[in-house]
Each structure stands twice: as C-alpha cells, then as structure tokens.
C-alpha positions in Angstrom: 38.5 102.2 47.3 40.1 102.5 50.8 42.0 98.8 49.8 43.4 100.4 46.4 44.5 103.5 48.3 46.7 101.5 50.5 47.9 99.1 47.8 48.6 101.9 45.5 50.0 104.5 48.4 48.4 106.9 46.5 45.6 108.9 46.9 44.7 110.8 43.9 44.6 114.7 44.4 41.0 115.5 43.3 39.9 112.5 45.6 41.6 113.8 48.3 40.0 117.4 47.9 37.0 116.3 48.9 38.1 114.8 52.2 38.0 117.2 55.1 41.5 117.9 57.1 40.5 115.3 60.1 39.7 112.4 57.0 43.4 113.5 55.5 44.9 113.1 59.2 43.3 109.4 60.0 43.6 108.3 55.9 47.1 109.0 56.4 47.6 107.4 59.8 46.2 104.5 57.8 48.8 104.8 54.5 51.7 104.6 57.4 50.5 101.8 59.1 50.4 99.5 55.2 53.7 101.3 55.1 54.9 99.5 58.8 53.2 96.3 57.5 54.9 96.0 54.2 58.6 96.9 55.6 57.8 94.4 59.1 57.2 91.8 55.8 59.9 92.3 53.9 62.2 92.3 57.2 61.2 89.3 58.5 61.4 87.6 54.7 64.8 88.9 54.1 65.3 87.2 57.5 64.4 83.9 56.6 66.0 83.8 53.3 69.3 84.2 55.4 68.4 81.0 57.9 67.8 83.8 60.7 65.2 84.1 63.0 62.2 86.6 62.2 62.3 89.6 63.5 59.3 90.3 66.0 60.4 93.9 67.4 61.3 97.1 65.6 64.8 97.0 67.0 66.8 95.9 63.8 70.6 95.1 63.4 72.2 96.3 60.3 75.3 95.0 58.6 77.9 97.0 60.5 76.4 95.7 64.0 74.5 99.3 64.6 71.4 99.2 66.0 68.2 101.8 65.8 65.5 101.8 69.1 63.0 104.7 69.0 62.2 106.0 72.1 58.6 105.0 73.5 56.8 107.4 75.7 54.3 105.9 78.8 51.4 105.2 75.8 53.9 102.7 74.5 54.0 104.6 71.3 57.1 106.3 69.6 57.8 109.6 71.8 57.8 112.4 69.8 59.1 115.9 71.5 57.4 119.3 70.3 59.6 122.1 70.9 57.9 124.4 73.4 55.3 121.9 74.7 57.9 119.5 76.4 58.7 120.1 80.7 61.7 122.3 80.7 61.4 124.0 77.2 63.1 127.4 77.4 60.0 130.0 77.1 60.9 131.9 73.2 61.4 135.0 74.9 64.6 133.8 76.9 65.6 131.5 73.7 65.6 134.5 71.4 67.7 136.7 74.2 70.5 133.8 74.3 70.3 133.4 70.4 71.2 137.4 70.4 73.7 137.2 72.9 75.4 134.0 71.0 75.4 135.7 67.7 77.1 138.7 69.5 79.7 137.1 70.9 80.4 135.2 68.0 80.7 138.2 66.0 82.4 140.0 68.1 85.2 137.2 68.6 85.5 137.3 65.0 86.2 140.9 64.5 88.7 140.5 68.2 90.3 137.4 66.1 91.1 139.7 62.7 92.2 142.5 64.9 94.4 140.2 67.1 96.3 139.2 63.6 97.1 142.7 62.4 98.3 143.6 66.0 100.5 140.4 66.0 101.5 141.2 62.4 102.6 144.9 63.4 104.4 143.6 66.6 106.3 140.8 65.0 107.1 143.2 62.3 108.4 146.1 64.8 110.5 143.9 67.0 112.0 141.8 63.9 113.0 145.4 62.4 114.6 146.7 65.7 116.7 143.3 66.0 118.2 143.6 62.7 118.9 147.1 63.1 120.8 146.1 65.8 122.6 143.8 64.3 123.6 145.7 61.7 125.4 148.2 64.4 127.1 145.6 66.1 128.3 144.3 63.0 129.5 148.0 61.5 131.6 148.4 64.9 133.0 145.2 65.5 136.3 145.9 63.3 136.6 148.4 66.0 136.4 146.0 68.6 139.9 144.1 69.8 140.7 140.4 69.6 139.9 140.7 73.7 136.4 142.3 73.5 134.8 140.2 71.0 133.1 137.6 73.8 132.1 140.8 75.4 130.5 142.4 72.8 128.9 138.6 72.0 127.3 138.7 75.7 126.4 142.4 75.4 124.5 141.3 71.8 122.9 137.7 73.8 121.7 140.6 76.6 120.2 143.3 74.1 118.3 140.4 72.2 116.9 139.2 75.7 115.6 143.0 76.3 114.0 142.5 73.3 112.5 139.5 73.6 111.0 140.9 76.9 110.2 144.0 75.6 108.2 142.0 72.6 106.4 139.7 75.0 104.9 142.0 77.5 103.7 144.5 74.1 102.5 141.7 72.9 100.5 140.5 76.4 99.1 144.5 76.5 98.1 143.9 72.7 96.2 140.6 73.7 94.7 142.5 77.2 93.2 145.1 74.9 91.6 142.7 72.5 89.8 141.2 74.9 88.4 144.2 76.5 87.8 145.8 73.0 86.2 141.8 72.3 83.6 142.7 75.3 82.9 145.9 74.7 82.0 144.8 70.4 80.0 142.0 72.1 77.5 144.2 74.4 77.7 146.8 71.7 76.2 144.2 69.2 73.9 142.6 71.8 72.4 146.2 72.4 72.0 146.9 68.3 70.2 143.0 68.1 68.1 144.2 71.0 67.2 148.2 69.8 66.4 146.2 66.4 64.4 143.6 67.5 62.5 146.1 70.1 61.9 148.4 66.7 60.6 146.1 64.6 58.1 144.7 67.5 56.8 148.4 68.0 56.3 148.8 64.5 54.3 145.6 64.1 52.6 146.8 67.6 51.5 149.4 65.6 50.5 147.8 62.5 47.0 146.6 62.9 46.7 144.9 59.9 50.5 142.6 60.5 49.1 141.8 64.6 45.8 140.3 62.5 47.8 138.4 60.3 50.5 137.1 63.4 46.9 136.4 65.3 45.6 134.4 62.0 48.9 132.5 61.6 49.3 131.6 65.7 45.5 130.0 65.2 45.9 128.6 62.2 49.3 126.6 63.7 47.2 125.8 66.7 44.5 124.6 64.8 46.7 122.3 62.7 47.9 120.7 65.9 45.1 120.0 67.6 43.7 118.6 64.6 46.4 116.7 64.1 45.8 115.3 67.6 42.3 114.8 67.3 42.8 112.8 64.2 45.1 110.6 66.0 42.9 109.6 69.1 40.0 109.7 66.5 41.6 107.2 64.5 42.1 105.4 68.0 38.6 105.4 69.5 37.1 104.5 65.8 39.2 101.3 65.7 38.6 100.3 69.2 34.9 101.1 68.9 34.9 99.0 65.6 35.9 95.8 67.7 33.5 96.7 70.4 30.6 96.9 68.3 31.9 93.8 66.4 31.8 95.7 62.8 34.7 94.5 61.3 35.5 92.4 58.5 33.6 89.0 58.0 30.6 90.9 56.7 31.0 89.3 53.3 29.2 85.9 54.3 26.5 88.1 56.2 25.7 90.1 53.4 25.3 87.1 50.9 22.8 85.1 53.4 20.6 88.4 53.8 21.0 88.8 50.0 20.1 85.2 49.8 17.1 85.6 52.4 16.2 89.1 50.4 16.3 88.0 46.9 12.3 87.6 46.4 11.9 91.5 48.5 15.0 92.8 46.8 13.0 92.3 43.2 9.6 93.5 45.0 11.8 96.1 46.7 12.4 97.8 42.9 8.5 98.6 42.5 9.1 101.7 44.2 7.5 104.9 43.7 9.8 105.4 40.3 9.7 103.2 37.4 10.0 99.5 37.7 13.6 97.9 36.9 14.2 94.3 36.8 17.7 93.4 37.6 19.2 90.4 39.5 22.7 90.1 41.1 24.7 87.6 39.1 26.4 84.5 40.4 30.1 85.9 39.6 30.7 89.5 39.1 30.8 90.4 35.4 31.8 93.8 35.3 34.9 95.3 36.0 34.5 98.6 36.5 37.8 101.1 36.4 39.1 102.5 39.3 37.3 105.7 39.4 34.1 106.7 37.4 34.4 108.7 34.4 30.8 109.9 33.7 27.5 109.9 34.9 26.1 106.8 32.4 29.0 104.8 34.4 27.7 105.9 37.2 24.1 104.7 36.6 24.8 101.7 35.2 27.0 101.1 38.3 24.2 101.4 40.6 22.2 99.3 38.6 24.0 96.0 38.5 25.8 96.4 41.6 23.7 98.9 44.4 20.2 97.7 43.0 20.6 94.2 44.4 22.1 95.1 47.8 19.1 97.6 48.4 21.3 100.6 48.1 18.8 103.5 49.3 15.9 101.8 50.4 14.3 102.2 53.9 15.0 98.6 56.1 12.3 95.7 55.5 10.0 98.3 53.3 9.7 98.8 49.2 10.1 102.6 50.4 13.3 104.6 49.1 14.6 106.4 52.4 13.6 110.2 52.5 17.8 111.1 52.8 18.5 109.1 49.8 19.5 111.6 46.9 21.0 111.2 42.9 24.0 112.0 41.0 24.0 115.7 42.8 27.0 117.8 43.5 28.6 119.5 46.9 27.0 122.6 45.9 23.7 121.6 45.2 23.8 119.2 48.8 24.6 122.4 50.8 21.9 124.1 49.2 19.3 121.3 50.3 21.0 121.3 53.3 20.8 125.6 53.9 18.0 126.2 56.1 18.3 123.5 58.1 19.0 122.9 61.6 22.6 120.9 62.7 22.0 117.3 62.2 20.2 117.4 59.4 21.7 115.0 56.3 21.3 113.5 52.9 23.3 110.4 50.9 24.3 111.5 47.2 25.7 109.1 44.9 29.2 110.3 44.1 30.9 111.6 41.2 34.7 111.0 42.6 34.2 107.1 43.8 32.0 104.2 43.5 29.9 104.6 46.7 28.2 107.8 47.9 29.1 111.0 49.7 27.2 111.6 53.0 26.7 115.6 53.4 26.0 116.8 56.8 24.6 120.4 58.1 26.7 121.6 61.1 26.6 124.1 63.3 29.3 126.4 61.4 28.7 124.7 58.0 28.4 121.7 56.1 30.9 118.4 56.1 30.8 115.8 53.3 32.1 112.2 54.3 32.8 110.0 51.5 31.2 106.4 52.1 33.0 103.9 49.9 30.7 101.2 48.5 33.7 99.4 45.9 33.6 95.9 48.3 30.8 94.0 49.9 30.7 96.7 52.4 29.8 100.1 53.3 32.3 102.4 55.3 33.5 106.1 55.6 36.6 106.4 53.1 39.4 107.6 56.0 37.1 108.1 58.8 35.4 104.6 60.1 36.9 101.0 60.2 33.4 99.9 61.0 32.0 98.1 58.1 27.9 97.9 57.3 26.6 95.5 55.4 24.0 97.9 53.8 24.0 101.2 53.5 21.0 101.4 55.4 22.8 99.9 58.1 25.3 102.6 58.2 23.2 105.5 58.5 21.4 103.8 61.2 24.3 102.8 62.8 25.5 106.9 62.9 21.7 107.8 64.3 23.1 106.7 67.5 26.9 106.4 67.5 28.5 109.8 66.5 30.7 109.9 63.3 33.7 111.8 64.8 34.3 112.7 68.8 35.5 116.0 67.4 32.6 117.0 65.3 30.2 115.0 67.3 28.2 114.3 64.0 24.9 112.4 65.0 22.0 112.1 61.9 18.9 113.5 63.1 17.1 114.7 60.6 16.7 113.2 56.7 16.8 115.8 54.2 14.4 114.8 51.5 13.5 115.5 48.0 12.1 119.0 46.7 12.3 118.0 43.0 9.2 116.4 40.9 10.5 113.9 39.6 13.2 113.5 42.3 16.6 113.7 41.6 18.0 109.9 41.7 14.9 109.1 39.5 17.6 108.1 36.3 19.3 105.8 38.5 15.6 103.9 38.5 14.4 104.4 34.9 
C-alpha cells in the first residue's frame, strides 16, 4: 500500500482519515522524499542525454548560467527560518508599534504630498497673475515713455520680475516649511488614532471572556501543530535509523519464504484452531490480483484466506493458538469500545476495511490511537509510521512489546485485548 502511495503521490482522502496527524506528518515526509528521488533521476538523465556529467549535488545550473543553493543549517539539512523563533526576531509587540508608525507616516506623507500640489498650484497661479498684470501696465504706459527711457523702463521691468521671482521663491520655501510641520503633526496624529484603536479593541477582547478562550484555543492549537510537526520529523528520523539498527529493513522476502517453506506442514496443522477447519495452501505464483483497495467484506475474507492464512496471520508464534489480540472485520467504534475500560497499553489487531492489512487500535492515556499496519507485500509495517519491516504479523506486535511505536506517544503493547463474543468475531474469516 505504502509502495502505491508513493508511486501514485496520492493518498486517497478516506485512507488518509484514518491516519492520525503524526502518521500524516512522517507519510508525507516520505511522499517528498519519492518526490527528491524522482526529480535527482530525471536531472541526472537529462544530464546524460546531453554528454554531461551527472549531477551529484542539489546545486543545479540552469540555461541562463543562474544557479539555486539552499541554505543548510549545522544538521546539514535545508535551514528553514520561523519568524519569531529565530536569534534577533523583533518581539510582535515592537513589530506591530513600527508597523503603526510606518503606516502613519506613509499616510501622512501622502496627505503632505496632495497638499503640497494645491499650495504649489495656488502659488504658481498667484505670481503668474501678478507678472502679467504687470506687464500689461508697462505695456499701457510705454507710448508715454520717450525714445530715451525705453532701456530704462526695460531694466526697471528685468528688476520688478526679479522681486518677483524672489518674492515667489521664499512664499514658496514658507509653503514647503509648513508642509512639513503640518506632515509631522498628521503623522503623530495618526500614530495616536492606530494606537487609541488598537488599545480599544485589546480592552474589549480583555473583556470578552468568551474571544480570550477562543485566542487561548487558537495560540495552542498553532503550538500544537508545530511541535507536531517537529515531533513527526525527528520521529520519522529515529524510526529510520532504528530500522537499520535493528536490521528490519528490506530483504525479508527470502526470510519469509524459507520460514514458509520450514512452516508449511504447521501452517496446515496451524488452521485446526479452535474455529472450523480450512484447508488452503499458498500457491507457487500468486493468482489473484486483488484491486487497490477492498470494496466489501466477502473481498476481504477471501483476502485473508488465500493470502494471510498461509503466512499465519493471527496466530500465536510456534502454537496452533490464534493470539488473544487478534480480532475480525470490526470497526473503530466497536475497537474503542473493547478497548473502554481498559488500562493504557492495552491493544487489539482488526482486519481493516480501508486496506489490505489490519488496523492496530491502542488505549491511551487520553484516548485511543489506531495505526494502520499494511500487509499488501511480503511484509508487515505501520502505513506512515515504521520503516521496519516484520516478516509476520506476529513478529510485529512482538517487536512493539518492547520497542515503543512513536517516542512521542511512547506506545508500548502490554496488554492483549481479547474476545467477548461467542463465537468470536474473526470466526467468518475461518469458516
């Protein structure tokens, strides 16, 4: 399942429902790795076809010569910056005050700029009037004026144009003093009316009980994503590097066909089990292909049939014995209420409705977790949660007796919830 997830990209949405927000985190870290993979691939192919040398690094050239480097923090893994977590991140207090103070100013030198271009508009105007008025008298008494006095009267006009020009410029330097001092005094005004706003709307929401319970929800609900998100993340990384301690991945395909080979005679003794006999041997090549999800509960049965049946799906190690947490075709809800009055730790192994493998449901402290186990290969694992790989799913519940689940959860299986129906509940899966 977990292999056509990350061929596909695609996780279908009911499927992913039933995952829990720490198996969407590490199922997801997983999708962007295949992602990586596929363009590191396609790079180094399109490489090759062009008689280049593969690419080994994530530093790529592009056409024009540009070239992309992320950032890598001491870990050795892209650095990524979370505003407000980072040394030197401006507390939100002083960011908001300099936000307020920005959009002030800005406003204010807008409202100085639009009054600055009347003012120039009505001092052009005024001076432009005065100069043709006084041309217009100079002109009307120049037929007055003798042959003799016409340079003076043109040095008299050069002088009174000069006065005005003066005049003009220091109006105009008083028109451009008061802007700015009109500019400062909108700024602080506006700064003050951000501020009284922002102070009134934080006293009413003081004084709203029922908005400071929803602010206190959504400030833990953020927080709570996060450190999810981060717990996911080393999660992911202690599961794969515990995986290769414990030597549980891949490879388990030849293991699990000698201990079917060594099993064969106890597998078929195996069946004569407290519930009706069924004789049914793994065949040499596998003759069913099954579709990629189940679509009803014969499907199911006849699933665990041909392919669990051999592989001793449910039965206690080295005994005839079905294990006392090994349950039917039963939902969440009816799980949980198995699961109710018992203490944390306590567990049980459904066969599942959404995939072809099982659904582990555990009893926590606070509630009750359900991790999908995906049986679909020669090999058990934890759809999104665990690389490691069992060969039986006797092995992997064993395996989690002593090595917890998730180091966030700090799931261990301690106590086997077991059947309180007559007949029990995975009897059709036998009959």
């Amino acid at each position: 399942m977990l292999q056509q997830i990350l061929r596909d990209l695609y996780i279908d949405p009911e499927l992913l429902a039933e995952l829990n927000d720490e198996q969407k985190h590490i199922l997801f870290y997983k999708m962007r790795e295949e992602q990586v993979r596929r363009w590191r691939e396609r790079e180094e192919k399109l490489h090759e076809e062009e008689g280049l040398r593969p690419v080994r690094t994530r530093r790529v050239a592009s056409k024009n010569g540009k070239r992309v480097q992320w950032l890598r923090g001491n870990d050795g893994e892209v650095w990524v910056w979370i505003m407000g977590e980072a040394p030197g991140d401006k507390p939100y207090d002083q960011i908001s005050e300099e936000l307020m103070a920005e959009k002030a100013r800005q406003q204010a030198q807008k409202e100085a700029d639009e009054l600055w271009k009347k003012k120039e508009e009505e001092i052009t105007k005024k001076f432009r009037d005065a100069m043709a008025k006084e041309k217009a008298r100079i002109v009307a008494e120049k037929w007055k004026i003798e042959m003799e006095d016409r340079k003076a009267a043109k040095l008299l006009e050069e002088k009174i144009q000069e006065e005005l020009k003066k005049r003009e410029e220091e109006e105009r330097q008083r028109g451009e003093e008061q802007i700015r001092q009109q500019e400062g005094r909108r700024a602080q005004e506006l700064y003050l009316s951000l501020k009284r706003a922002q102070q009134f709307c934080q006293h009413n929401e003081k004084e709203d009980p029922e908005w400071e319970e929803q602010l206190r929800r959504s400030k833990a609900a953020d927080e709570e994503m996060s450190c999810r998100a981060r717990r996911a993340r080393d999660e992911y990384r202690r599961q794969s590097l515990r995986a290769i301690q414990k030597g549980k991945v891949a490879g388990l395909s030849n293991q699990f066909q000698g201990a079917a080979l060594n099993n064969e005679q106890g597998t078929k003794q195996a069946i004569t089990c407290p519930v009706p006999p069924l004789t049914m041997t793994l065949p040499a090549s596998k003759a069913w292909e099954w579709p990629p999800r189940p679509f009803s509960r014969d499907v199911i049965i006849q699933w665990f049939r041909v392919e669990q049946l051999p592989r001793r799906a449910g039965f206690e190690r080295n005994t005839n014995t079905i294990a006392p947490w090994f349950h039917g075709i039963i939902s969440r809800q009816e799980a949980e209420e198995l699961l109710m009055n018992k203490s944390e730790g306590a567990f049980l192994v459904r066969v599942s409705e959404k995939i072809w493998g099982y659904a582990l449901s555990y009893r926590h402290q606070s509630g009750f977790k359900h991790f999908l186990v995906d049986a679909s290969g020669d090999f058990y694992s934890f759809l999104g949660v665990d690389p490691n790989r069992h060969a039986t799913l006797t092995d992997l519940i064993d395996f989690h007796k002593e090595e917890i689940i998730t180091s966030s959860g700090g799931e261990l299986l301690l106590d086997p919830c077991s059947q309180t129906k007559n007949p029990p509940d995975y009897s059709p899966l036998f009959e």
